[in-house]
C-alpha positions, -999 to +999 in steps of 0.1 A: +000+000+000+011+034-012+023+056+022+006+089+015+016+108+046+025+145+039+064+158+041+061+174+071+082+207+076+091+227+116+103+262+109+112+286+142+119+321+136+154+338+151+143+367+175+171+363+205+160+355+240+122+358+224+127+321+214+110+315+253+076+317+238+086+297+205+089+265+236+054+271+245+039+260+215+065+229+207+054+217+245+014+217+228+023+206+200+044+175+210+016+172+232-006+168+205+013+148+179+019+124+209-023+118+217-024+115+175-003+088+167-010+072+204+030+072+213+038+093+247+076+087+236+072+106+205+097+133+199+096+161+172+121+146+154+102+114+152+070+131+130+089+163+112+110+154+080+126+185+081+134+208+108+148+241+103+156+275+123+177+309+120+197+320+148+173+310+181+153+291+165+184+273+147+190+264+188+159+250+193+159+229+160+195+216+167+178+199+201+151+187+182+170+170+158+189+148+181+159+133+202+155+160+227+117+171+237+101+199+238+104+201+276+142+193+277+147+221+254+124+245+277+144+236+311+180+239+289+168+273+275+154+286+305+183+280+325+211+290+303+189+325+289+211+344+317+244+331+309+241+338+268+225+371+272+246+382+305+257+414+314+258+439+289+293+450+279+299+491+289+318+511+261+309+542+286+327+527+316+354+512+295+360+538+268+394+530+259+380+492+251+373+484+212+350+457+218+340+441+190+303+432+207+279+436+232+282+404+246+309+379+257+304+349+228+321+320+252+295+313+275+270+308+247+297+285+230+310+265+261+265+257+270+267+248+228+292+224+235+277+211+265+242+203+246+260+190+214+293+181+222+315+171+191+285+163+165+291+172+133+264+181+101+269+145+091+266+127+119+238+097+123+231+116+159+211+139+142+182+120+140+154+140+105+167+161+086+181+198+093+186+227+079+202+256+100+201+291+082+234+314+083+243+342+065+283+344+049+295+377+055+325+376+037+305+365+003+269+383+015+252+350+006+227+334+028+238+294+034+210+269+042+237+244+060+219+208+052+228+171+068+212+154+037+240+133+023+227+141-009+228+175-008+253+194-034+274+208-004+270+180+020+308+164+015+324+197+022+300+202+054+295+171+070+326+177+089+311+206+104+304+207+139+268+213+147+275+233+176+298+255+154+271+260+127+247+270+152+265+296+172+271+310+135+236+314+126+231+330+159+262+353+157+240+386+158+257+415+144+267+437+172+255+413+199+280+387+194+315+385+171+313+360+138+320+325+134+347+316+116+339+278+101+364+259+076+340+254+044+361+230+028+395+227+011+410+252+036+385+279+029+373+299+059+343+320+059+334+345+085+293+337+093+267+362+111+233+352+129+212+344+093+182+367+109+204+397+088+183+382+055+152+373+042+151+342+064+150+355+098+115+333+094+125+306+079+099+290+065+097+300+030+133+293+026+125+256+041+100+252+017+120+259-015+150+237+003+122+205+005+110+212-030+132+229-056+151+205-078+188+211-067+181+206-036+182+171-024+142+163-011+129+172-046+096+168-028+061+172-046+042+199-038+005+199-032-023+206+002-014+170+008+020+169+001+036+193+021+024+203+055+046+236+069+042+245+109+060+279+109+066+295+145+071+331+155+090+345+185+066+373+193+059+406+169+043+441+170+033+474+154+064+496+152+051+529+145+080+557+151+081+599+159+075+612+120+095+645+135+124+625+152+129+605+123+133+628+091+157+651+115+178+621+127+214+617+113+239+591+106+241+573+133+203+568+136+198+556+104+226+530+111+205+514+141+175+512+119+185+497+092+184+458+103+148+465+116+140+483+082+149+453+062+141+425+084+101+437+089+100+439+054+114+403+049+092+388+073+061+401+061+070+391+025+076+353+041+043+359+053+030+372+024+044+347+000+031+315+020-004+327+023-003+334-013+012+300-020-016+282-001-049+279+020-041+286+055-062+282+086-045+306+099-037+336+080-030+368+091-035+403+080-005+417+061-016+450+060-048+472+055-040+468+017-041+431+008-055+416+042-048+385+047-050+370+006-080+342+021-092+352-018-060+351-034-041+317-046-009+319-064-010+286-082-046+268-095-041+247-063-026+249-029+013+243-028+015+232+005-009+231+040+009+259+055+003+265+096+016+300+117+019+303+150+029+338+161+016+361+194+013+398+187+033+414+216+008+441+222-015+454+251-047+440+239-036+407+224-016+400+255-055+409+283-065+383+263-041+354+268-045+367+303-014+392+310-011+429+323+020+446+313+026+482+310+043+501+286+078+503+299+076+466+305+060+459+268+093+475+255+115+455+273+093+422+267+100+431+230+139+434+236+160+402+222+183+402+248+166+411+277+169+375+295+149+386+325+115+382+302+128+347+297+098+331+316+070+355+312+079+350+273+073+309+278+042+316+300+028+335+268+040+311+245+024+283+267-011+302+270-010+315+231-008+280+219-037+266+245-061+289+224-045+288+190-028+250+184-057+230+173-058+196+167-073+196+132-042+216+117-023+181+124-048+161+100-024+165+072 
């Protein structure tokens, strides 16, 4: 008998200490992929063919991939939030100190280590298959870093530590120093957190990687082909001072230019999958379009394409049951603020008791 069970695809968004609320809804979820196929052993890696994730979320799907749960993953992220994102360093107190970043990259390294030890991209530890996103700054080109022994790359990268790979896709520009990783034939390349390109969310970019023909799944597309969970790490409005902004200088523009481009490359994610598909549970992109529920790129679905996302706003937040107030919004929306670390899961937990539904699993 022909198995017709969908290629299943887990995508988690970067977004710094934020990745807290991404564990919420993996806890429901394993939950619920558990009760389906009547296995209380299950693991994520068990039921997704393909897990992928930029920068924190390329954390979260490293653990996944080697057999850890949902739950291990919380306690580990939890407990390490305040050792990665420690104290800030102080060019103010030290001003004669060219530090290359805000924070110290060795205690996120030596807890990488400790989680994945000497695994490499090609190792048979790694249990479905994984794609971590990380951006080459030395060449500007995005690198979806695969373990598929097929893949076109996969002989020059399965020597790769995973632990290595990771920290690169989460090297955040200004919050912690490159990677440096040998590519292959004595080729280094210096690698930054791959949220600084259009796959901060990388869904879309998992979805061409299980599908386009150089790549090494070459898998069909199609409502019941494909089945795409993509999880968020919190968003909001941004709405800025008209005034402040057109008389702001240099050094202003400087700071705004990641979030410039990287709101505009998540919405067009967004965009692109609703457009590609029928989702349950599309969103609004703007005031303009809405949220495409009329729209269909192609004559039928691509794929079954889920999102999971909380908006971190007043309202949105009363209803999942929290109070927060202004000055404490603005710091639950800071990536490295790892004192939000457990009010982020909390929210992550409650978000996905109202919006994880069992029917988006009957793919």
């Amino acid at each position: 008998m022909e198995n017709t069970k969908p290629k299943r695809i887990l995508a988690l968004d970067g977004g710094g200490i934020r990745g807290a609320l991404t564990l919420g809804f993996l806890e429901k979820i394993e939950e619920i992929i558990q009760d389906k196929e009547n296995n209380p052993a299950l693991r994520l890696c068990d039921y997704f063919d393909l897990i992928g994730g930029t920068s924190t979320g390329a954390i979260i799907a490293a653990g996944l991939s080697i057999g850890m749960s949902a739950s291990d993953i919380k306690d580990l992220y939890l407990n390490i939030g305040d050792k990665i994102f420690g104290k800030k360093r102080s060019w103010l107190l030290n001003p004669l100190k060219r530090y290359k970043a805000e924070f110290d990259f060795k205690p996120l390294e030596e807890e990488l280590k400790k989680v994945f030890g000497d695994i490499t991209m090609g190792s048979d530890k790694i249990l479905t298959g994984l794609c971590i996103v990380t951006k080459r700054a030395d060449t500007l080109s995005t690198w979806p870093i695969l373990n598929h022994p097929e893949g076109k790359f996969f002989e020059k990268n399965k020597g790769m530590l995973l632990r290595q790979v990771v920290r690169a896709s989460a090297a955040a520009p200004s919050y912690f120093v490159p990677q440096k990783i040998d590519v292959g034939q004595g080729e280094i390349g210096a690698f930054i957190d791959g949220g600084v390109s259009l796959a901060n969310n990388p869904a879309l970019q998992l979805f061409l990687v299980g599908t386009l023909s150089e790549f090494p799944y070459k898998w069909p597309t199609g409502e019941n082909n494909i089945s795409l969970f993509s999880i968020g790490t919190g968003t909001y409005t941004k709405k800025y001072d008209a005034d402040k902004i057109a008389k702001q200088g240099l050094l202003g523009w400087a700071t705004m230019v990641p979030d410039l481009f990287m709101e505009d490359a998540n919405y067009l994610n967004q965009t692109m999958l609703q457009y590609l598909s029928n989702s349950p549970t599309a969103r609004m992109i703007d005031s303009e379009i809405l949220d495409l529920k009329n729209d269909l790129v192609t004559e039928k679905a691509a794929l079954h394409y889920i999102r999971y996302n909380v908006m971190l706003e007043t309202n949105p937040l009363q209803e999942l049951g929290f109070q927060f107030n202004e000055k404490e919004l603005d710091s639950l929306r800071e990536m490295s603020d790892a004192h939000n670390k457990d009010d982020l899961y909390e929210i992550g937990k409650k978000a996905a008791a109202k919006y994880v539904e069992k029917k988006h699993f009957n793919y």
